[in-house]
N, C-alpha and C positions, 0 to 999 in steps of 0.2 A: 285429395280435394273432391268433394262433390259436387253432384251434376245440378242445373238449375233447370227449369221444365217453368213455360211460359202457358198457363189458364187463362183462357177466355173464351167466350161465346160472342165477341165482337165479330162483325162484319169479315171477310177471308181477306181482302184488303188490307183492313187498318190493322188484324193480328197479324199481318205482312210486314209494314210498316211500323210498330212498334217492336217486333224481332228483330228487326235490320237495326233499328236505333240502341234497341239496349244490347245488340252482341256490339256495335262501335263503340259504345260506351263501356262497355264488358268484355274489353278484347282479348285480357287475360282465359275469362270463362267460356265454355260452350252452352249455350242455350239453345233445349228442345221442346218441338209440341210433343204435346203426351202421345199423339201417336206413330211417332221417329222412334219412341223408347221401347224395349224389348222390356220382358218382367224381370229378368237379372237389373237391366239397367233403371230401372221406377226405382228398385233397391236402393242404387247410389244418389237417387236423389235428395237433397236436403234442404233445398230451398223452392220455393215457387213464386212467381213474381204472376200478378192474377190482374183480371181486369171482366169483370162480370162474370167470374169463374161456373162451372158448374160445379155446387159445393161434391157431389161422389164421384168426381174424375180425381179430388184431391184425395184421399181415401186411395188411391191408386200405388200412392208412394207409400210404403210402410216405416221408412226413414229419416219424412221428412219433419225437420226443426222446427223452421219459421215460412212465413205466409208474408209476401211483402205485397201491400196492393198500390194497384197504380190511381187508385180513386180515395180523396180522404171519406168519405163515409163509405164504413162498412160494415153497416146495419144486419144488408144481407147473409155477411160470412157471420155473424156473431147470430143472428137466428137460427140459421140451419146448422150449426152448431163446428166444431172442428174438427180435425180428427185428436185425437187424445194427447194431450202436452205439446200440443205444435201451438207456436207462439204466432200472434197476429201484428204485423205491422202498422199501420194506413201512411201514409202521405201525407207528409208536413211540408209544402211548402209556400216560404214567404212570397212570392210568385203570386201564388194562387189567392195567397190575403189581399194581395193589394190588389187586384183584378176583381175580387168577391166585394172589397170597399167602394169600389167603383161603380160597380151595378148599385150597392147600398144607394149611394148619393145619389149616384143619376135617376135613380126609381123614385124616392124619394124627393126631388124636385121636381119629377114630373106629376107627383101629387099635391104638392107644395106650391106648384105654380097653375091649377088648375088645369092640365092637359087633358084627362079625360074628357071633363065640360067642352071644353074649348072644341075637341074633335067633334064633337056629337053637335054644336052650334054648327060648325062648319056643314056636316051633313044635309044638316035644315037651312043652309044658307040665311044663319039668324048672324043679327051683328050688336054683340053686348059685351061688354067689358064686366068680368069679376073682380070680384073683392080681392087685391093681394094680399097675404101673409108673411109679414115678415119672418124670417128665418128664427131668431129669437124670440119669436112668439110661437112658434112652432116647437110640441112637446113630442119626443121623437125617443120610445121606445124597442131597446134589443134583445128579443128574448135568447140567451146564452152571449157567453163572453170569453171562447175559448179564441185562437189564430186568428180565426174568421171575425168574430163578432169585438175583439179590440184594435184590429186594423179598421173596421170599418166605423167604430165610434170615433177616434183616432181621425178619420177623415171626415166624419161627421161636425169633429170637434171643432175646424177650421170655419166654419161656416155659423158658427154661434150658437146651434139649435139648443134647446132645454133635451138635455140628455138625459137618459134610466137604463139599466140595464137590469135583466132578472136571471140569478144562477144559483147555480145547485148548491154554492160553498160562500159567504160573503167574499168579496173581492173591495178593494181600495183600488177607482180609478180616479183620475184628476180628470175635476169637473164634470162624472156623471154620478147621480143616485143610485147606487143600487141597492136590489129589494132581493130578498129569498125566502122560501117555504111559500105555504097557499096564502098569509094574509097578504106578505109582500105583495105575491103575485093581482091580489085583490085591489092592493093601495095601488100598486104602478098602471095596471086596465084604467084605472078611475082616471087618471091625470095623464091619460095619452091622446096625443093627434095622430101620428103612424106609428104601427108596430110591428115591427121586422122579427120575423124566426129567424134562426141561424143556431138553432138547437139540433144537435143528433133523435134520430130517432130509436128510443128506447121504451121498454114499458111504462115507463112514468110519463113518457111526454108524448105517446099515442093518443091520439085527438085530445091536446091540453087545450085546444082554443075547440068550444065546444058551443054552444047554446048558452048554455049558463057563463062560461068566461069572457064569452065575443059582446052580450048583454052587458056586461060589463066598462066595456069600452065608453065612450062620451057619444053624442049623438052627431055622424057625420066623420064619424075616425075612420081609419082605411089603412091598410094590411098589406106588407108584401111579405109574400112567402117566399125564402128564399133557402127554404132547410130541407124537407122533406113532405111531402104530401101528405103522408098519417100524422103529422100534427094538428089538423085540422078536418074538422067535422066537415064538410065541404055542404050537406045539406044545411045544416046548421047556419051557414055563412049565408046560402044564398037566403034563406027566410030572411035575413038578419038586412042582407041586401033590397031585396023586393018590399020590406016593410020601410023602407028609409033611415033607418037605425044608422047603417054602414052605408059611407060613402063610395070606395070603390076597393076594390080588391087587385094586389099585381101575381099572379099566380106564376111562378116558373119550375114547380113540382108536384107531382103527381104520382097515386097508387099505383094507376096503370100509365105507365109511357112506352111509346105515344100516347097520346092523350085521346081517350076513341073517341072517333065522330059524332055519338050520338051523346057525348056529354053537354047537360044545357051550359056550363061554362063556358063552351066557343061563343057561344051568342046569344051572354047576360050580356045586357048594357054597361053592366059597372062592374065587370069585369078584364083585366087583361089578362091575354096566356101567353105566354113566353114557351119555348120548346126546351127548358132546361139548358139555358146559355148564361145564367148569372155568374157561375164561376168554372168555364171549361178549364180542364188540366192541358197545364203547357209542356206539350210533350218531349222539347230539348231539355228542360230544367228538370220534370218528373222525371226521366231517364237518367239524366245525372245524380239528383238526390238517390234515387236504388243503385247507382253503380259505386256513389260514395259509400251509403250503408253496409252495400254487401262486400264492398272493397277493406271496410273497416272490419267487419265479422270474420274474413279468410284471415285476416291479419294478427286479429287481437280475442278474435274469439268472444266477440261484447255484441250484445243483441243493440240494435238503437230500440228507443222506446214504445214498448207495444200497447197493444189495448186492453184494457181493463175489460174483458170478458163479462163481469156481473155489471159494470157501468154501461158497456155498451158502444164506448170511446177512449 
């Protein structure tokens, strides 16, 4: 059997606490940080379980198989590339869909029901009633429709809204449109009120929402971001913002996180930022999915399913 070696550049804490969790979870196996292991023993390692890894401490191990992360997007491990035939994991779980659905809806009804307005009246101590929208009148766009993004249409779908989704391969959902390639992506902008990312971050979909495609959108449509920050041209947005075009934007990801101080997105008017809490990983259930996976691989020798390296996901 081989050793399992825990990567991350998280806080000395929380890589404290997620050690403790996945050797309970993992009682059979020993897990170490990279530097408990000697260079004999990086040899016997064959698995790594990562969490904001630094991609050349994995490079360490010359043995190592597969790469499991404790985060589903792993943009960053598939950019700065692998080490050579080491297979890459991410984090599937239903958990985390239905938590990601949830942010969906509650973001989206607080666009839905005017909340931004509404806050910004309070500040001026003004007292007016807006136009409601009903839910069904409301055209409510998902760009991607992988775990995340049909858990969250799924709970969209309770509520009546005029559904779209836009992906990479057609998909058959009940009761939403979907559109794919650039004209779809053209036809679904046109006939949107919000439009939710939930797209991985890949070369194709680095700043997809740009000047030309946010233009696109109807006049007073509004955006939450809930995928990755290089989907969006973030200058692009706020022009699109400040000219009246787009009505408000929910921002909860970012290039750089933390979000630095001197970005004017703290303090657009029609914008919110969130600190990237749309869909946190639950850490009892992610340690148990990797204690399942790696429990089934000691056993049977079968990878659970990895990522498509030239996809990106």
């Amino acid at each position: 059997m081989g050793k399992i070696v825990f990567v991350s550049q998280l806080p000395t804490t929380e890589q404290q606490q997620w050690l403790e969790l996945l050797q309970q979870t993992l009682s059979s196996e020993s897990i170490y940080f990279p530097h408990q292991l000697t260079a004999s023993q990086c040899a016997e390692v064959d698995i790594a379980i990562v969490a904001n890894p630094d991609p050349k401490v994995l490079r360490s191990f010359p043995n190592l198989v597969w790469i499991h992360s404790l985060w589903a997007g792993v943009e960053n491990l598939v950019k700065t590339g692998l080490p050579d035939g080491v297979q890459l994991v991410r984090l599937i779980d239903p958990e985390l869909a239905q938590i990601m659905a949830e942010s969906v809806l509650t973001w989206t009804l607080y666009l839905q029901r005017n909340m931004p307005s509404y806050q910004r009246q309070q500040q001026q101590r003004e007292w007016r009633q807006l136009t409601n929208v009903n839910s069904k009148q409301m055209r409510v766009s998902v760009l991607g429709a992988g775990e995340l993004g049909l858990a969250s249409l799924s709970l969209l779908g309770k509520l009546n809204y005029t559904l779209s989704c836009w992906t990479r391969s057609p998909k058959t959902i009940d009761k939403v449109t979907n559109y794919t390639g650039k004209d779809g992506l053209t036809a679904m902008l046109a006939k949107t009120d919000i439009l939710i990312s939930l797209l991985p971050l890949t070369p194709e979909t680095k700043h997809l929402l740009n000047s030309e495609t946010l233009s696109l959108l109807p006049q007073d449509a509004s955006i939450i971001n809930f995928s990755r920050g290089g989907i969006i041209d973030h200058d692009a947005l706020l022009k699109l913002l400040d000219n009246q075009h787009l009505n408000h934007a929910v921002l909860d990801v970012f290039d750089i996180e933390p979000l630095p101080a001197r970005s004017p997105l703290w303090h657009h008017p029609k914008t919110t930022v969130l600190p990237h809490i749309s869909a946190p990983t639950n850490h009892c259930t992610a340690a148990k999915i990797v204690a399942d996976n790696i429990g089934n691989y000691r056993k049977n020798e079968i990878l659970p399913p990895t990522v498509n390296l030239n996809k990106g996901y």
